[in-house]
C-alpha positions as a printed Julia matrix, in Angstrom:
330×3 Matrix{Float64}:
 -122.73  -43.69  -159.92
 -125.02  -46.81  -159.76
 -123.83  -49.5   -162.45
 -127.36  -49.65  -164.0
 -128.41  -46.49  -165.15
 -132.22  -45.41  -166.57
 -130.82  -43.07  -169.7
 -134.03  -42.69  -170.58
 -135.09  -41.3   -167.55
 -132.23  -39.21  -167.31
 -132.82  -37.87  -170.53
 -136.44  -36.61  -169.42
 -135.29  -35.09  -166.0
 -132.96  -33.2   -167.75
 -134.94  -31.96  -170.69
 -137.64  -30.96  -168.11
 -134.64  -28.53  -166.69
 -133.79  -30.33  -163.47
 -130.52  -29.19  -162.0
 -129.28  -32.83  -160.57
 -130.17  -34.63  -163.69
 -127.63  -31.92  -165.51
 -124.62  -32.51  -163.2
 -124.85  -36.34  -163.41
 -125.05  -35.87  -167.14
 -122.24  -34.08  -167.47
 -120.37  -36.43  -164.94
 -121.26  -39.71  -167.33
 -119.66  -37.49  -170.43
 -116.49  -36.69  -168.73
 -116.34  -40.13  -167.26
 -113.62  -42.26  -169.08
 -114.91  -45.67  -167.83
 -116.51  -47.57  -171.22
 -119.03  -48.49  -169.86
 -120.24  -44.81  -168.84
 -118.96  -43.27  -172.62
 -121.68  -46.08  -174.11
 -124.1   -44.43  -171.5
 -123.21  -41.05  -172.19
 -124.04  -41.5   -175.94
 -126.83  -42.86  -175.71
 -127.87  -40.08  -173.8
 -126.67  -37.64  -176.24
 -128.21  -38.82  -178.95
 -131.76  -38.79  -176.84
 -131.47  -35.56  -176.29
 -130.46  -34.46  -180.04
 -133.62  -32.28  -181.62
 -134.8   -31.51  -179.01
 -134.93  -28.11  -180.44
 -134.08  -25.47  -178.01
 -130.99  -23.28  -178.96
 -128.87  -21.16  -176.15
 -126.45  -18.24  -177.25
 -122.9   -20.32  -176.45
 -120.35  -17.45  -175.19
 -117.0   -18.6   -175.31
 -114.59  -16.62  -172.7
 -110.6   -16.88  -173.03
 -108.37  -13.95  -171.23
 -104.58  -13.44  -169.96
 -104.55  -15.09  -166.28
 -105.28  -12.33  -163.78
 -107.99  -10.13  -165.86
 -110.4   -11.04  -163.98
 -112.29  -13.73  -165.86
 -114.42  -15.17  -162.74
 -115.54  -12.0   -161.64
 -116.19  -10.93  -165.09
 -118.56  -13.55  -165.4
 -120.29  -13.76  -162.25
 -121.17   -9.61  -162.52
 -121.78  -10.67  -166.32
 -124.21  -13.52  -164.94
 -125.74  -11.76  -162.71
 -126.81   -9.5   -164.88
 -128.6   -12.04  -167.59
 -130.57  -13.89  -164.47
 -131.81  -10.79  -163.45
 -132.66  -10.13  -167.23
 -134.91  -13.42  -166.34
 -132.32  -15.6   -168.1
 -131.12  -18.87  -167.28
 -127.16  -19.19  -167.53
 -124.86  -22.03  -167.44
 -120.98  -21.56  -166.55
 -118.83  -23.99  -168.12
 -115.45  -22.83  -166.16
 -112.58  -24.86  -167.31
 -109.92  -25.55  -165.34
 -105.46  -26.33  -165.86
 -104.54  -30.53  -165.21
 -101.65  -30.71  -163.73
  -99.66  -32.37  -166.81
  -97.8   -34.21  -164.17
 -100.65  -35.69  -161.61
 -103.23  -34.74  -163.79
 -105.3   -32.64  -161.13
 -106.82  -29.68  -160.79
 -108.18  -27.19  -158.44
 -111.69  -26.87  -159.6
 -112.17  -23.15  -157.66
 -114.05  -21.36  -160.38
 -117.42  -22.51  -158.42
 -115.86  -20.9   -155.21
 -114.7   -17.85  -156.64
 -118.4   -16.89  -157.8
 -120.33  -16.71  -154.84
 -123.09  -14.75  -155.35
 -123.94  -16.52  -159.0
 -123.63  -19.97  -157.43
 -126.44  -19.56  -155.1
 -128.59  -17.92  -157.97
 -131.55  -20.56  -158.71
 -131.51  -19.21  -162.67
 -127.4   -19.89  -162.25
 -125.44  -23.29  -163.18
 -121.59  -23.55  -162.92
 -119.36  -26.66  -163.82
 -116.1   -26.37  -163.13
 -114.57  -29.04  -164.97
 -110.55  -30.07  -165.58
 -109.15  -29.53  -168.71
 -107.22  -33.12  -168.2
 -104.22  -31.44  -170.26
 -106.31  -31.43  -173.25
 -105.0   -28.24  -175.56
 -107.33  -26.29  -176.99
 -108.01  -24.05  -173.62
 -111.23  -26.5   -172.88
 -111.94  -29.94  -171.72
 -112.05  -33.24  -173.55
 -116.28  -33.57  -173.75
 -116.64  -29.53  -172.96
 -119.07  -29.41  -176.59
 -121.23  -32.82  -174.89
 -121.12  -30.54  -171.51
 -122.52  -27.58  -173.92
 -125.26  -29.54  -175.85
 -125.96  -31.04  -172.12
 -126.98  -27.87  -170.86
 -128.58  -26.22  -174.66
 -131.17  -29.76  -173.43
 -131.63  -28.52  -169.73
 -133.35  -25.1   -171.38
 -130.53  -22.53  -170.53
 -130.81  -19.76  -172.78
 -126.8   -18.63  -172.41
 -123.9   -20.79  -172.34
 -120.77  -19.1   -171.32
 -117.44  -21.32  -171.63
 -114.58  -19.81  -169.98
 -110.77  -21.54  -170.96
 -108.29  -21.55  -168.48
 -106.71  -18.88  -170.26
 -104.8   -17.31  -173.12
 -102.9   -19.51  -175.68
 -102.47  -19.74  -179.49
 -103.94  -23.0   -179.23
 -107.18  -21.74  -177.48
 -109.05  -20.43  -180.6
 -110.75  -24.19  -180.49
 -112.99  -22.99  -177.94
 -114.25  -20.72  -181.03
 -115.21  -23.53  -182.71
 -118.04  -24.36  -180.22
 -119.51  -21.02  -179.04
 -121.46  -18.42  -181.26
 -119.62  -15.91  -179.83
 -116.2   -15.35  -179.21
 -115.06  -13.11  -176.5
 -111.55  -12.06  -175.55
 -111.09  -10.5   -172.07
 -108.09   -8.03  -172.02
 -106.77   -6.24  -169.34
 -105.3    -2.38  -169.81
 -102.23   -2.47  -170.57
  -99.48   -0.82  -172.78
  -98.41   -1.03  -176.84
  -95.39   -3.62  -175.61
  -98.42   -5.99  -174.28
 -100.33   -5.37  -177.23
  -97.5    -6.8   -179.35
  -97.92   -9.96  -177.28
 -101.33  -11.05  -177.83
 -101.35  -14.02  -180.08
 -102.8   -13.21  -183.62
 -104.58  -16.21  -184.11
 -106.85  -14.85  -181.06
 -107.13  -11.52  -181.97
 -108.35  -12.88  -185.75
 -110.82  -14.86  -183.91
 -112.5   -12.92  -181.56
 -115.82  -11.26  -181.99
 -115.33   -8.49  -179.64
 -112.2    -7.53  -177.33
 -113.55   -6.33  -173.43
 -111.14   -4.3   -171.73
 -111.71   -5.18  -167.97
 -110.41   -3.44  -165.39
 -111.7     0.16  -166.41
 -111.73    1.58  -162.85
 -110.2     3.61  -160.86
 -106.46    4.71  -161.73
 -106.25    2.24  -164.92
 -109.31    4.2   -166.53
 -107.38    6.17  -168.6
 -105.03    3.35  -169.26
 -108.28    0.72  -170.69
 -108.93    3.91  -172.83
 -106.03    3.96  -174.46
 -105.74    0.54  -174.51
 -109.29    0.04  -175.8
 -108.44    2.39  -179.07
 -105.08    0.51  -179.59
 -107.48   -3.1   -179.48
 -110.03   -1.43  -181.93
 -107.43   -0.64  -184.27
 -105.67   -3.8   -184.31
 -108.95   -5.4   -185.46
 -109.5    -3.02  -187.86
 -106.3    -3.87  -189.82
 -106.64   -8.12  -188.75
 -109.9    -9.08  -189.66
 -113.34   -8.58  -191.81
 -115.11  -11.64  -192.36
 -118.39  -11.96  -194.25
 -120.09  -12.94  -190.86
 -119.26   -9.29  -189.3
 -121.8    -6.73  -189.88
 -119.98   -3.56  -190.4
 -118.65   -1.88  -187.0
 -117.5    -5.74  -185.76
 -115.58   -7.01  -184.63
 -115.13   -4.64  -181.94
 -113.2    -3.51  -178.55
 -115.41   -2.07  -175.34
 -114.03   -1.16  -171.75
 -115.83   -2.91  -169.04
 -115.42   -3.02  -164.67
 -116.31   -5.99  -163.61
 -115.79   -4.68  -160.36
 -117.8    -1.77  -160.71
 -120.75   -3.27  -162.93
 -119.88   -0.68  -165.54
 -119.95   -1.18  -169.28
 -121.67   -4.61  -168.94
 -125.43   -4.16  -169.77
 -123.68   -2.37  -173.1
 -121.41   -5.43  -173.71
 -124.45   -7.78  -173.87
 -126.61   -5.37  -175.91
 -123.37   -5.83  -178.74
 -123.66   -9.34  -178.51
 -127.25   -9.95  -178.98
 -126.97   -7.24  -181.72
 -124.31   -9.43  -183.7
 -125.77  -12.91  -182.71
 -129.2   -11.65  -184.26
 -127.95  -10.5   -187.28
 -125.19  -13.73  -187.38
 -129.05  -14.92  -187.86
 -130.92  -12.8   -190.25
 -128.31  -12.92  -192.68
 -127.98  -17.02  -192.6
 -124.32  -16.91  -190.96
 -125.47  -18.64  -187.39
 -127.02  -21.75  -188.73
 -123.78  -22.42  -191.04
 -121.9   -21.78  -188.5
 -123.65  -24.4   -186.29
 -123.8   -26.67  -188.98
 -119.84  -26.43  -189.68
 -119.69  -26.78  -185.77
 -121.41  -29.83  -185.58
 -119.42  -31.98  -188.72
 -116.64  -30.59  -186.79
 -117.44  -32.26  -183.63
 -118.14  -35.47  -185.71
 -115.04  -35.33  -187.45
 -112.93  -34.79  -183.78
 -115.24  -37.77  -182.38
 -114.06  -40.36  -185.34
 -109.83  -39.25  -184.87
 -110.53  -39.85  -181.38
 -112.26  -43.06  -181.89
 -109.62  -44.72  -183.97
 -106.8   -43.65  -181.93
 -108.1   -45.49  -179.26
 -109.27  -48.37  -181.15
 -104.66  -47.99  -182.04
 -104.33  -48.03  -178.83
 -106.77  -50.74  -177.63
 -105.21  -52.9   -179.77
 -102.08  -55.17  -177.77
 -100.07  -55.86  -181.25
 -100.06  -52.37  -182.82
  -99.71  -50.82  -179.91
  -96.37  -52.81  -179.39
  -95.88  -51.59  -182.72
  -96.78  -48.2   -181.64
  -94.08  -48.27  -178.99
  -91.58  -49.82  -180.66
  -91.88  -47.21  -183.83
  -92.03  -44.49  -181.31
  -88.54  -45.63  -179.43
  -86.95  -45.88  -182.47
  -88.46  -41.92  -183.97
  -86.95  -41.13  -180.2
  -83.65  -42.77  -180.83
  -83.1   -40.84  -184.29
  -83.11  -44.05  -186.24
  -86.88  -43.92  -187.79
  -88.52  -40.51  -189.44
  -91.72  -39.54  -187.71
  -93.36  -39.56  -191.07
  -92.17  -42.87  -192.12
  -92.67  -44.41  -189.09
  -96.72  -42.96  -189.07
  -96.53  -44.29  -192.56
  -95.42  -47.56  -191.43
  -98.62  -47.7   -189.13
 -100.92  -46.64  -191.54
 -100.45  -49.25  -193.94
 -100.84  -51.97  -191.52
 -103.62  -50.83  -190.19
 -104.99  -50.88  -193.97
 -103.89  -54.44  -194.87
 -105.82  -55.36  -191.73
């Protein structure tokens, strides 16, 4: 990336849809260089009200149930609806090297080369939360671009990974058949948070397995969760095939019923709005811990606080105590 860079035309190519102008956008967001995070909001803030809205999808599921092929058979079914979709496919960091294989691109084929198609795979750079450390810029990146459905896929289960709820309209869990023990397993936090539960899988000799497994999901989310946002009958469990293109088109038909009335009934645009203070709110904690950190004297202070919670001979709470009030008196 060149060192002077035209935000403003980068703004325009990418509200007039242009594929290139998206990826470099989304590069300058992840980018930790300074220089590029002053770029990259800038840009964000051109591109604010603009207007244009896409459904945001988030996708979280056990490792193994089929997530990319879920979503490229799921994709491939909105462009040929005429539909532009973007795939934000989130990738583990290696908490050691902090790497990361980046193969969600590679392991959908056919919905990479299709011209109504974008996928990012991005790395989650160990952040928790089951999606990367600018993955709502990446979103709001590609709401300006025009794409009408934004699917964010985590790198998979985890109690922590409800945040990716917290930037998608929709929350889907993807479940594979399995038995009551597995059932026992699944995290509540995730089961109170999704919208609707799709049983993958529901093919061949684990048909009758998703069926049964299917009722036990529906009933667990009977008994875990009504919310004012949930029109009655949601949330709710479905069996799908990815594989065999089965149970999809009725999938999608659920969601668009509960995202429309999410909007008749006033829920979507609190929702947003509770989204977006959210975002604001994670932007500022992030901001002054790095300002902490920036900082040579307190963050000697920082270390030598943190040695001595290590060592036993400091409370975490009086130590973070101890900071705080400095950082006042200054």
């Amino acid at each position: 990336m060149r060192e002077t860079l035209d935000i403003e035309e980068l703004a325009e190519r990418l509200i007039a849809g242009e594929r290139r102008a998206l990826a470099r956008a989304i590069t300058l967001v992840e980018s930790g260089r300074p220089d590029h995070r002053a770029d990259a909001v800038s840009l964000l803030e051109k591109v604010t009200g603009h207007g244009r809205m896409a459904l945001r999808i988030g996708l979280s599921g056990t490792p193994g149930v089929g997530k990319s092929t879920f979503i490229e058979s799921f994709g491939l079914l909105l462009t040929g609806a005429g539909l532009k979709v973007a795939v934000l496919a989130v990738d583990p960091s290696s908490q050691r090297s902090g790497g990361s294989i980046l193969g969600d691109k590679t392991r959908m084929e056919h919905l990479s080369r299709d011209p109504n198609a974008f996928i990012r795979p991005s790395p989650s750079q160990t952040e928790l939360g089951g999606v990367g450390r600018r993955s709502r810029e990446a979103v709001a990146l590609c709401e300006a671009a025009g794409f009408d459905v934004v699917l964010i896929e985590t790198v998979g289960v985890g109690q922590s990974e409800t945040l990716v709820a917290e930037m998608s309209d929709l929350f889907i869990l993807l479940m594979a058949p399995a038995g009551g023990d597995e059932l026992q397993g699944v995290k509540r936090g995730i089961m109170e948070t999704a919208d609707m539960i799709l049983v993958n899988k529901a093919d061949g000799e684990l048909k009758a397995t998703a069926t049964r497994t299917c009722a036990d999901y529906a009933g667990a989310l009977r008994l875990l969760r009504k919310r004012p946002e949930d029109p009655d009958g949601f949330p709710k469990a479905l069996m799908v095939s990815a594989l065999e293109d089965r149970g999809l088109e009725a999938a999608w038909d659920e969601m668009k019923a509960l995202a429309d009335w999410r909007k008749a009934n006033g829920h979507w645009d609190v929702r947003r709005a509770a989204q977006a203070r959210g975002w604001f709110e994670a932007e500022v904690r992030a901001g002054l811990l790095a300002r902490l950190t920036a900082d040579a004297e307190v963050a000697a202070e920082l270390e030598r606080l943190g040695n001595a919670v290590a060592e036993g001979n400091h409370a975490p709470g009086a130590a973070a105590t101890e900071v705080l009030a400095r950082l006042k008196s200054d």
